[in-house]
C-alpha positions, 0 to 999 in steps of 0.5 A: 557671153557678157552684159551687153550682149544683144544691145548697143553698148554704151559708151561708158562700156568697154566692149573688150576683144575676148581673143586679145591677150595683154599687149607689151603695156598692159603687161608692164601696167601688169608688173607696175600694179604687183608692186604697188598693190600686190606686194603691200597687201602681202606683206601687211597680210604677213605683218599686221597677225602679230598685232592682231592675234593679242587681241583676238585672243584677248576679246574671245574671238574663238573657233570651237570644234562642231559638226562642220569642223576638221579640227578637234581643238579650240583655235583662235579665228577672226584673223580675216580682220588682218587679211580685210585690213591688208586688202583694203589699204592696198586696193584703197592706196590705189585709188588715193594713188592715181593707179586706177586712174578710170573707172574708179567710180566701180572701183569704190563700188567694189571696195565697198561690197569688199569692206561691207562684207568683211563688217558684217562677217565681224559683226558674226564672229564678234557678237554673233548676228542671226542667219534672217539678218544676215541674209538680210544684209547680203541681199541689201548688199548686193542690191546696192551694188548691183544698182549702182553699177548698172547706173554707173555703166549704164547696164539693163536693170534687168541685171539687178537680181542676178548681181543681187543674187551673185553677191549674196550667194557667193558669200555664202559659199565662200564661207561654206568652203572654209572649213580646212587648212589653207582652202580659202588662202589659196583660192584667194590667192588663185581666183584674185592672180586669174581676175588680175590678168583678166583685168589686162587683158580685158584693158581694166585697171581696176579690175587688176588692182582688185584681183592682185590686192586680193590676192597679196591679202590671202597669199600673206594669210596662207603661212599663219594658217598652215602653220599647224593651223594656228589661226583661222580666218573666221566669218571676217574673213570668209565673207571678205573673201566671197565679197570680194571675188563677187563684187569683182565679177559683178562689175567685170560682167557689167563692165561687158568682160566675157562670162568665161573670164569671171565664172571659172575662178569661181565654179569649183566653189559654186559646183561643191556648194550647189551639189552638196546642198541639193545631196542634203535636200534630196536625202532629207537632211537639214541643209542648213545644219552644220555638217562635213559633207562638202567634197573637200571635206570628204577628200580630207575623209578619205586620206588626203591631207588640208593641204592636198584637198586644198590643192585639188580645189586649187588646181581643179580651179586653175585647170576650167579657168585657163581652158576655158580663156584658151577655148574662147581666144580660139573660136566656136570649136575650141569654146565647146571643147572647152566646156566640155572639158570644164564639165568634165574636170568639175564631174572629176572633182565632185566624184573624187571623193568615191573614186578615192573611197573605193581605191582605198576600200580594194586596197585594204580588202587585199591587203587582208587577203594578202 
């Protein structure tokens, strides 16, 4: 499914083959863009947390443990200021550079949900801003967005409430998510490679430069926070994470990119969110207090390590996003099998946490008979 589908595309639309994989070019422009985007976000994500980190420290920005945290001691947070910085100079030097060379009218759009929301997680993680006025902010946000990629590509406007939702959800549960080790690092780092070769093969060079400087950004977080969990993201970088996977879809979708390309990078998310909010409600709990319900923090309950949670995130991630790009390039029976099989390995994950619960619950019951 794409934006188009049903209507005469415009012109200003790409309509792009959902079976074409990146030709000899699009695979070089592929290689080219790593280096010149890519690479710098990385390595000012590994560089600019020694310049950073001081002055976190120095303005108080702190995390401090609660019910949501898998952490018992005070860490500094906000370093998702470095990470936005990275991201932004990166995928901002491919506009001034003349490496995205159409398009670039939904590449700024882009970069501006990416800054905007990377801004208003500061603002939390600094002053603090109330949870009304945040939302607020998010749906403005997304709205903005929305409306001006539909005016810029000439999409229905019908698609202005699901752009507008899309973004401000996905901040949301970006941040959500964000609550172990390594967790957000690497599905920036997955999500931002998966949507860099969705942009080749769907012959999109903004959306190539937006995934690989998202990528680079987060891959650079990744030695800062799994070193013994020195530094965290903080709402900066959470919300700079969730804005820019949504306002990289949003423009994708609306750019006529098939859906099975934009929501598999980000459907472990949406199913953990989703499902653990609708547990809470239906077991009447405050859904919007704090808490350590979600699947990946469970996983972590049940004896999995940040990092190997962090990794079943991943790897469920990796696992929907090329079945169901393999199922679309092979037709109808392939596309149902795919889905089937995406369902099945988002039940696997969802349910792992008891799997693994009740695994560990026969051993030590037979470890005492023993």
């Amino acid at each position: 499914m794409r934006a188009d589908v049903g209507t005469a595309p415009p012109a200003a639309v790409p309509v792009p083959d959902p079976g074409a994989a990146p030709g000899p070019e699009e695979l070089r422009q592929l290689a080219e863009t790593v280096l010149t985007v890519g690479v710098p976000a990385l390595v000012l994500s590994l560089l600019l947390p020694f310049a950073v980190k001081p002055l976190l420290a120095r303005w108080g920005v702190l995390d401090i443990p609660n019910e949501r945290s898998s952490h018992r001691r005070t860490v500094i947070r906000g370093m998702g200021l470095a990470v936005a910085a990275a991201v932004l100079a990166s995928y901002g030097l491919a506009l001034l550079t003349g490496a995205v060379r159409v398009d670039r009218s939904v590449a700024l759009v882009v970069l501006a949900v990416a800054a905007l929301s990377a801004a208003l997680g500061w603002a939390e993680d600094y002053r603090g801003v109330s949870v009304r006025a945040r939302l607020a902010a998010q749906l403005c946000l997304g709205l903005g967005a929305t409306a001006v990629l539909t005016a810029v590509l000439g999409t229905s406007g019908w698609w202005l409430p699901v752009g507008t939702l899309a973004i401000a959800a996905y901040v949301n549960m970006a941040n959500f998510m964000d609550g172990i080790n390594g967790i957000s690092g690497l599905h920036g780092l997955t999500a931002g490679l998966l949507y860099a070769w969705a942009g080749a093969s769907n012959d999109l060079p903004w959306m190539v430069a937006a995934g690989l400087a998202v990528a680079g950004g987060f891959a650079g977080f990744l030695p800062w926070n799994l070193a013994r969990g020195s530094v965290f993201l903080g709402d900066v970088g959470s919300y700079l994470l969730g804005g820019s996977l949504a306002g990289i879809a949003v423009a994708a979708f609306l750019s006529g990119v098939y859906v099975e390309y934009l929501l598999p990078p980000l459907a472990v998310y949406v199913a953990d969110t989703t499902v653990t909010l609708l547990r809470r409600i239906r077991a009447g709990e405050p859904w919007y207090r704090p808490h350590r319900k979600h699947v990946y923090q469970r996983l972590t309950d049940v004896g999995l390590s940040h990092l190997g949670s962090a990794l079943v995130v991943t790897g469920a991630t990796v696992l929907v996003s090329v079945a169901s790009v393999v199922g679309l390039r092979t037709g109808p029976v392939a596309t149902a099998l795919a889905g089937a099989f995406v369902v099945g390995v988002l039940l696997v994950y969802l349910f792992l946490p008891d799997l693994l619960g009740r695994r560990a619950a026969v051993r030590a019951r037979d470890g005492a008979l023993g």
